[in-house]
C-alpha positions in Angstrom: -240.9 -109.2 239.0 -243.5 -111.9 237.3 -243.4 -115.4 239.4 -245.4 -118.6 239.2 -245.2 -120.2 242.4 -245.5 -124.5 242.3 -245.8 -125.6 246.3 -248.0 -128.3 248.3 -250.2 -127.6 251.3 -247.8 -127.4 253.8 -247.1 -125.0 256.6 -243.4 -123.8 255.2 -244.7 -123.7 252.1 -247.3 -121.2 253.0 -244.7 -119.0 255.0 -242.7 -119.3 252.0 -245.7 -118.0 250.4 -246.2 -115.4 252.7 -242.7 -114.0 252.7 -243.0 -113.7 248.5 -246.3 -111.5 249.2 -243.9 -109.2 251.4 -241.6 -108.8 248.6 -244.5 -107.2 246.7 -243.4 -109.7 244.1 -245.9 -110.0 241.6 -247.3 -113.7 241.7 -248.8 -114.6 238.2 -250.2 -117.9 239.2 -250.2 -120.4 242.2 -249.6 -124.9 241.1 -250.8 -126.8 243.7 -249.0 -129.6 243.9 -251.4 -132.3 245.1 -250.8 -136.1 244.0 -254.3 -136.8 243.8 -255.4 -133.2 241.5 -257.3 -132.2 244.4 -256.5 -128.8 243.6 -260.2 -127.9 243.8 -260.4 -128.7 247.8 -260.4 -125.4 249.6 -256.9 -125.3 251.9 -254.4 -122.8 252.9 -252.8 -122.6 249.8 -255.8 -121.8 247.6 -257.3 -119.8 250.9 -254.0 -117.4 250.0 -254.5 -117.2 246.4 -258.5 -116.4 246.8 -257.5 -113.6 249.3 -254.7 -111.9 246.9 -256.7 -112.5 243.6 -253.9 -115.1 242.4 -255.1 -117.7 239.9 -255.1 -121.1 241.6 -254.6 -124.6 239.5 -253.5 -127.5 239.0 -249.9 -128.2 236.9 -252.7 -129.9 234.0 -254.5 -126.6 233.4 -251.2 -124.8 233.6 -249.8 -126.8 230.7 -252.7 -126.5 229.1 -252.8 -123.3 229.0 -249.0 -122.8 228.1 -249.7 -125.0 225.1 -252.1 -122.3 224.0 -250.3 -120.6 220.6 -252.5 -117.4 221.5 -251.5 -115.1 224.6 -252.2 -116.3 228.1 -250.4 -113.8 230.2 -247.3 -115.7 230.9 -245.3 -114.1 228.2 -243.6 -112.1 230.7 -242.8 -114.6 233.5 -239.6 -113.2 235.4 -239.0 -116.7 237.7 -241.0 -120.2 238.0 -240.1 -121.1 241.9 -240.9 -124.9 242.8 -240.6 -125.2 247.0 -241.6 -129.1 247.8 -243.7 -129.4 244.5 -243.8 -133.4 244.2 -244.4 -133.2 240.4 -241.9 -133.4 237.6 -241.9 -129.8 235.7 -242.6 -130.2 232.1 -239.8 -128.5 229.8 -242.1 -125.6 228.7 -242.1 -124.6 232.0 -238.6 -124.9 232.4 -238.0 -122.8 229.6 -240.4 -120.1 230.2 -239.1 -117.8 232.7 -236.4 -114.9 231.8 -234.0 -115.9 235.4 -235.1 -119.3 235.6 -236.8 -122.3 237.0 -235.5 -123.2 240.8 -236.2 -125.5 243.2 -236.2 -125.5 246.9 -235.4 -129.4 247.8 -235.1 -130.4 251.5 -231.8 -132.7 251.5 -228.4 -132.0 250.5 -227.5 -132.4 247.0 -226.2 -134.5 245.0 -226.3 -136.8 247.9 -229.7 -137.2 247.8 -232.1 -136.7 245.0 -235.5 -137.9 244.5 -238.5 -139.0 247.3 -238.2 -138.9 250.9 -234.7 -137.7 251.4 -235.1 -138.0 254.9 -235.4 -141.7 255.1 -232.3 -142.5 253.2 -229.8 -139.8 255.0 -230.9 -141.8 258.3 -230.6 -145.1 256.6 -227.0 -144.4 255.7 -226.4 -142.8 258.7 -224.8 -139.5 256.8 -222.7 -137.3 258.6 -224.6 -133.9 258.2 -227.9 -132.7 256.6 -228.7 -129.5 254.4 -230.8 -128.1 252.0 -230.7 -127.2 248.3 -231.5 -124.0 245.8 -231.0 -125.7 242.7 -231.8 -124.6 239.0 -234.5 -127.5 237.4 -234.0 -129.4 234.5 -235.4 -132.0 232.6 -234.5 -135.1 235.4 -235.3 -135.0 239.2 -233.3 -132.8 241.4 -230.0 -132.7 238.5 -229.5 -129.2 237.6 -226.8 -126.6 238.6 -226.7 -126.0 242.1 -227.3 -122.3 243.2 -226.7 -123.4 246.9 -226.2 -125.8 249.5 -226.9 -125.0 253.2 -225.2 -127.4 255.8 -226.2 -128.0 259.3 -225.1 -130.4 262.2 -227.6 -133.3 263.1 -227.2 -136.3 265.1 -228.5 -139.0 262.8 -228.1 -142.0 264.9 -231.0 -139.9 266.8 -233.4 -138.5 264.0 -236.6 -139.9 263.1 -237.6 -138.4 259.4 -240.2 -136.5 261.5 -237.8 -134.9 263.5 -235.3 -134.3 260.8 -238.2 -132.6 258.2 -238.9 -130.4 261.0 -235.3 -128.9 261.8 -234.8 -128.9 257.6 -238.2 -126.9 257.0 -236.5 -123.8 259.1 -233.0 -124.0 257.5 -235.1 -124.2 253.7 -237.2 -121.4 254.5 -234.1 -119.4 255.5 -232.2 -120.5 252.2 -235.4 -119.4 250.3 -235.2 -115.5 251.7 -231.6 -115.3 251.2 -232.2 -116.4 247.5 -235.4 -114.6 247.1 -233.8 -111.1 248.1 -230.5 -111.8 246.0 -232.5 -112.1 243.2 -235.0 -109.3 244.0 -232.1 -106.9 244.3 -230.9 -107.5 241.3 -227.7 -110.1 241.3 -227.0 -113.1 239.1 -227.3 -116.4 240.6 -224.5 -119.0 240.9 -224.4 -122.2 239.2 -222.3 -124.9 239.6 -223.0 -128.4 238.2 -223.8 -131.3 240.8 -221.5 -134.3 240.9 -222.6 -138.0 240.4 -225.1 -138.2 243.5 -227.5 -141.0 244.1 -231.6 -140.7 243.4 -233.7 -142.6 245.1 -237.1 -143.0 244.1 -240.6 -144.4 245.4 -239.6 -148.3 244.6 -236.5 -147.7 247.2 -238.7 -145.8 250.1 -241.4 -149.1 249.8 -238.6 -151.9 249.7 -236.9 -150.6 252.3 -239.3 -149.8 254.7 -240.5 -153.7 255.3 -238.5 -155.0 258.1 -237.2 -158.3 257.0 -236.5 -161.5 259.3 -232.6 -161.7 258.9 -232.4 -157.5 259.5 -230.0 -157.2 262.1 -231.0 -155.5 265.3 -229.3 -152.0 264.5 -230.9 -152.2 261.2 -234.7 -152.9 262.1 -234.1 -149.9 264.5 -232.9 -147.6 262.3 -236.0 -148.4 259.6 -238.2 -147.7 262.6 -236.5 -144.1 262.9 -235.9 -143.7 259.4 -240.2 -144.3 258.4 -241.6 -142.7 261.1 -243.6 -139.9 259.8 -247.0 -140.1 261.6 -249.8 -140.1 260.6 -248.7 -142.0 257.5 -247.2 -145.6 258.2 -244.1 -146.1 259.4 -241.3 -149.2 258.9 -243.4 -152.5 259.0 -243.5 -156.4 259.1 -245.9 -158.3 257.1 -247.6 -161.3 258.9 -250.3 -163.3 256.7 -249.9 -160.6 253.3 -251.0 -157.6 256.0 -248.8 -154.8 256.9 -248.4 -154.1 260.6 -246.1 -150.7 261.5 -243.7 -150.9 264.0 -243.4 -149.0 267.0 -240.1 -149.1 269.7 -239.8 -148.3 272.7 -237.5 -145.1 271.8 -241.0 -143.8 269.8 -243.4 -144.5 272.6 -241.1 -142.4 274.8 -241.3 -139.2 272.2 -245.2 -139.8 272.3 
């Protein structure tokens, strides 16, 4: 089986990696998935692909070279697997593989498509998490759902730290149930998603300030909901700077 892998460098997504290598799967190409097209910087991810001979790029030489009308060596791609790849996937891509293009998305779904699901399951303090298998299509986190994994979490108690950290172990165990149905052979499931909400980088940045009439319960729950160190967490603004906020429920944890 022929597979382009699209990931970030991230620890699940190299055990991900790792467990495809296992399969003996044959991986025809590595995307990193870097924001800033720092593909080039040596990390893990391109560390893996230098030690198995995989060719390593970024998703603009990979459309460039699928734009090519000659050969490229993709003719024959089997399944495109995206697991936490921030990017949208262009619809060549899409189209490309003979099984399909899938993605691997941390949050329940339709509930909660798009950036950050984290924040916004604590915000609206939702009754359970899960994880997603999905088939991709030409929006953000819309196409037929292969599978949804539910799990029990307490999210009155959850920082999105905490809660990325419990959903990384349940989406690496969804990926090598889906990986091994696949690789032995049986058709995925599809079932269309339902009207769900998507929430994108605009909604993560206006509700992370903390605003002067926020209620006590609120402001508390934007301080669990943002904290992700080291990146910066829920915030006030005092003379146009940003200043993040720390409780006393965080200082505790650190």
């Amino acid at each position: 089986m022929d597979v382009i892998f699209l990931g970030k460098n991230k620890p699940s997504v190299i055990k991900a990696l790792e467990f495809l290598l296992d399969t003996k799967i044959s991986i025809k190409a590595i995307i990193s998935g870097s924001v800033n097209n720092d593909y080039n910087l040596e990390n893990d991810l391109s560390k893996i692909a230098k030690k198995y001979n995989i060719p390593f790029m970024s998703d603009l030489q990979l459309n460039s070279i699928l734009e090519d009308k000659h050969e490229n060596g993709f003719e024959n791609i089997d399944l495109v697997i995206s697991y936490l790849y921030p990017k949208k996937i262009k619809e060549k891509l899409i189209r490309l593989p003979k099984i399909g293009c899938i993605n691997f998305h941390p949050a329940p779904l339709p509930e909660f498509r798009g950036v950050s699901p984290y924040c916004f399951g604590i915000l609206e303090d939702f009754p359970y998490w899960g994880v997603t298998c999905h088939f991709i299509d030409k929006e953000f986190d819309s196409g037929d759902i292969i599978k949804v994994n539910k799990f029990d979490v307490d999210l009155k108690n959850e920082t999105s730290f905490s809660l990325e950290q419990k959903s990384q172990v349940h989406l690496l165990e969804l990926f090598k149930n889906i990986i091994k149905l696949i690789f032995e052979g049986n058709d995925l499931p599809r079932k269309k998603q339902d009207n769900g909400k998507y929430f994108s980088q605009k909604d993560f940045e206006r509700l992370r300030q903390v605003n002067e009439n926020d209620s006590e319960k609120t402001i508390a729950k934007k301080i669990r909901a943002f904290w992700y160190p080291p990146f910066p967490g829920a915030y006030i603004k005092i003379q146009n700077k940003e200043y993040t906020i720390v409780n006393d429920e965080l200082l505790k944890i650190l």
